[in-house]
C-alpha positions in Angstrom: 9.3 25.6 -46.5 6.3 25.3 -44.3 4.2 28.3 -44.0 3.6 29.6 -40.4 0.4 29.8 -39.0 -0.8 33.5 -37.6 -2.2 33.4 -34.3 -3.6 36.7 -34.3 -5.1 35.8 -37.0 -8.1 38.1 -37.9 -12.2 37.1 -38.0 -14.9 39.9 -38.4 -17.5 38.0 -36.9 -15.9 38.3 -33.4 -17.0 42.1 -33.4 -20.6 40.9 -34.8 -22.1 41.5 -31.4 -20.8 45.1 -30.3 -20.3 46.0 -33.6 -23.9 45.9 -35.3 -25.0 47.5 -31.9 -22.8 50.8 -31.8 -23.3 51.1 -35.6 -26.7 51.2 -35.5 -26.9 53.0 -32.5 -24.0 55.6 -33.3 -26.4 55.9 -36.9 -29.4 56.6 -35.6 -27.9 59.3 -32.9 -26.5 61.2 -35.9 -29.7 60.6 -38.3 -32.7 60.9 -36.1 -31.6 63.5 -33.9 -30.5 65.5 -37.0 -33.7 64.9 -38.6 -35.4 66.1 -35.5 -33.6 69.6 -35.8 -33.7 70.2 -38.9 -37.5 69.1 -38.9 -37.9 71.7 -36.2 -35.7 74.2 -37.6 -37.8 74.5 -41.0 -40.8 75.1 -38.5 -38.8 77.4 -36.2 -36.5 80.4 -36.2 -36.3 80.0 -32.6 -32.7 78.9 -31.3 -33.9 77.3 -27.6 -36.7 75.5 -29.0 -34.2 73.6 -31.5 -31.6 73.3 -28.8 -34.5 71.6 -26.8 -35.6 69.6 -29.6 -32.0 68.4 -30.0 -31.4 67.7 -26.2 -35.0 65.7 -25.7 -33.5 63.4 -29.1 -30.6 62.3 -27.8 -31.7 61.8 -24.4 -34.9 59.8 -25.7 -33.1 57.9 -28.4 -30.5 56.4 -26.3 -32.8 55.4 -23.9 -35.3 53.7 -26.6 -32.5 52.3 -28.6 -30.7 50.8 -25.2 -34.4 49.2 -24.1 -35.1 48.0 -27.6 -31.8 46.4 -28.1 -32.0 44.7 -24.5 -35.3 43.4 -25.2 -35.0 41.9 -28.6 -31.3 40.1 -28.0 -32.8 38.9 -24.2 -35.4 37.6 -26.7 -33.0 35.8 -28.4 -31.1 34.8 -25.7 -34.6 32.9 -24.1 -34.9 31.1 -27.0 -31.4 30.3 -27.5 -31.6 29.0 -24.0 -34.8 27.2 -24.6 -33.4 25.4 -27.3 -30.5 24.5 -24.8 -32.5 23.2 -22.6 -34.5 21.1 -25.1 -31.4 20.0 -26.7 -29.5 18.8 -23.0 -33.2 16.6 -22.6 -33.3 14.9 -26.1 -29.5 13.7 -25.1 -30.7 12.4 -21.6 -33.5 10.6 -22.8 -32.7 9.4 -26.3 -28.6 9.7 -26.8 -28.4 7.1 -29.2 -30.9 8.9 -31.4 -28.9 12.7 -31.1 -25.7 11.1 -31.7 -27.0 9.8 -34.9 -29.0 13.3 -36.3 -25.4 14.7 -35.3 -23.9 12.1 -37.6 -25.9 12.9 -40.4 -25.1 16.7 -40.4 -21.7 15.9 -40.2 -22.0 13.6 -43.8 -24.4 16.5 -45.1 -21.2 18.7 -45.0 -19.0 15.7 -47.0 -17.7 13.4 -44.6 -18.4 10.0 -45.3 -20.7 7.7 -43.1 -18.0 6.2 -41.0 -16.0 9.0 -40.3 -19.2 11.6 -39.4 -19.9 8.7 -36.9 -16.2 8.8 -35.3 -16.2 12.4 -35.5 -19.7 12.5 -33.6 -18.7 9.9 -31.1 -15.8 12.0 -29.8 -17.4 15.1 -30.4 -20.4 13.8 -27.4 -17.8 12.6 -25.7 -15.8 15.8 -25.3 -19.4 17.8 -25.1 -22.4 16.6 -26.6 -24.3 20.0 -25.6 -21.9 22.1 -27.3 -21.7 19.8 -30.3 -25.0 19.7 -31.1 -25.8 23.7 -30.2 -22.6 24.6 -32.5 -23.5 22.1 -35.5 -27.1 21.4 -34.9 -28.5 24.8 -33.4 -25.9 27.0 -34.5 -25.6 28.7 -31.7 -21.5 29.3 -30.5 -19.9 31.2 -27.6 -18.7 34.3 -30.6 -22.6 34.9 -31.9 -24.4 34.2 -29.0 -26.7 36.8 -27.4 -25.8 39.2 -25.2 -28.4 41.2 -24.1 -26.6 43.9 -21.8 -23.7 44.4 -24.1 -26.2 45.1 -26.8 -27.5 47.7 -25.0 -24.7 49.3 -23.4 -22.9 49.8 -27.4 -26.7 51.5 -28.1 -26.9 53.6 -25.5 -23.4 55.0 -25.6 -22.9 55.1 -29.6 -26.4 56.8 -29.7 -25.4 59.4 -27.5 -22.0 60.3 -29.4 -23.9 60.6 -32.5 -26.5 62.9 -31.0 -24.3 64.9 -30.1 -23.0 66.1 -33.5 -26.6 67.4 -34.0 -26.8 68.9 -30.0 -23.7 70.9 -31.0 -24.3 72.5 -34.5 -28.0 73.4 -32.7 -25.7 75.7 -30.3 -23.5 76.8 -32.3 -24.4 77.3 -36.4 -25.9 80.6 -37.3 -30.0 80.2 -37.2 -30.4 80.8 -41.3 -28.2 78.2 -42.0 -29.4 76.0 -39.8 -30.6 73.4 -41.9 -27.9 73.1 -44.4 -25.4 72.8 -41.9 -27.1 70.1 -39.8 -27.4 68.3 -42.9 -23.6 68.6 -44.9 -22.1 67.9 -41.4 -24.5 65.3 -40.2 -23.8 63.4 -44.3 -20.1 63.8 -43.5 -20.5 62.0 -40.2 -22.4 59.3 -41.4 -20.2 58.6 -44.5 -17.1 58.4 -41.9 -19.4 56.1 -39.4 -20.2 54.1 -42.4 -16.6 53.8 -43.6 -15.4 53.2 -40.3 -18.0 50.6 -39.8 -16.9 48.9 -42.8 -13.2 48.9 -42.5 -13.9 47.0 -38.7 -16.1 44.9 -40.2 -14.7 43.6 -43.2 -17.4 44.7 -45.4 -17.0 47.0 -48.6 -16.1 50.2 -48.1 -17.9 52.1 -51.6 -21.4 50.7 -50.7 -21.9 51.2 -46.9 -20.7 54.9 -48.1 -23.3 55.2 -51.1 -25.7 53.0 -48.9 -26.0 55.1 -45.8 -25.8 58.8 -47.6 -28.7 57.9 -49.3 -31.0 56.9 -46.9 -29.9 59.6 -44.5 -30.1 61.9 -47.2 -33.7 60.7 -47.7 -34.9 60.8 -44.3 -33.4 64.5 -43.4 -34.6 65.5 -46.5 -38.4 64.2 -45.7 -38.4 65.9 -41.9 -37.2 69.1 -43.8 -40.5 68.9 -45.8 -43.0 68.0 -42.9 -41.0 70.8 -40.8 -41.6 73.2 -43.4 -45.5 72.7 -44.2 -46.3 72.5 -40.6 -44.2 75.9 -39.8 -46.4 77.3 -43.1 -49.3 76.1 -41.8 -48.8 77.7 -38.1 -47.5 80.7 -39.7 
């Protein structure tokens, strides 16, 4: 009996390009803004003053992580397009020579001489451009650059993290400040991380381990420069 194919048939790397952007963005609106509180909170007893500290994270963060992202993927996507452009002359001015190099990828990944040739022939035929970006450049409409999406995921997924943070700086009792922001803020991340994981195909035990650690380790270092610098201004 033949087996049916799946259409819907699932690939993680379609989500590459949103994905890597709200995780790291929805990560670092949890982590940083949380480090800033509870950095300020070791320092300070005063609720308005970590509230503010809180509210001038999130709003600086998304903005920084939604120019950051839009600048380095438009920096990919210039040179992407550079390449492009590059590419589309080589096959103007010396097609005979391009449809060979794309020959001799084609028998570096086992076909044998005569068929890469075929295979390249009809490939430039159908679009030489795309051939040779895809199998040459690799560069392909699913991982290509984006810069505004990039951004957009980072801005937004920054500022629901923050938020976490923003809240528990309203509402948790001033001793407990600290402890709070962080057993909350570790819970978060765990579930961002195991979230992230699950969309992305990835496994979920070490982007758990992986990002309580290092969130552990940076809340845990702003806790220590919060403190000495309260101390000292004390």
């Amino acid at each position: 009996m033949e087996a049916k194919h799946d259409s819907a048939e699932k690939h993680f790397v379609t989500r590459i390009g949103w994905l890597r952007a709200s995780v790291l963005g929805a990560n670092d609106g949890i982590l940083s803004t949380t480090s800033i509180v509870i950095g300020v909170a070791a320092a300070s007893t005063d609720r308005d003053t970590i509230i503010l500290a809180a509210l001038a994270g999130l709003i600086a963060g998304a903005m920084s992580m939604a120019a950051g992202e839009y600048v380095s993927v438009s920096s990919q996507a210039d040179s992407e397009n550079s390449d492009l452009k590059r590419e589309q002359q080589e096959l103007s001015e010396m097609p005979e020579s391009e449809l060979a190099e794309l020959a001799e990828i084609y028998v570096s990944r086992g076909l044998d001489a005569e068929l890469a040739h075929q295979v390249a022939i009809q490939l430039s035929k159908h679009n030489a451009l795309e051939a040779h970006a895809r199998d040459e450049l690799g560069i392909n409409e699913i991982t290509s650059a984006r810069p505004l999406q990039a951004a957009l995921a980072s801005f937004g997924s920054f500022i629901f993290g923050a938020l976490l943070p923003l809240v528990v700086s309203i509402l948790a009792p001033l001793a407990y400040m600290v402890y709070i922001q962080y057993v909350l803020s570790i819970i978060f991340l765990m579930l961002l991380g195991a979230i992230a994981a699950q969309t992305g195909g990835s496994y979920l035990k070490t982007a758990v381990l992986r990002i309580a650690f290092w969130g552990t380790a940076a809340m845990a270092i702003t806790a220590v420069v919060g403190h000495l610098f309260g101390t000292s201004i004390a």
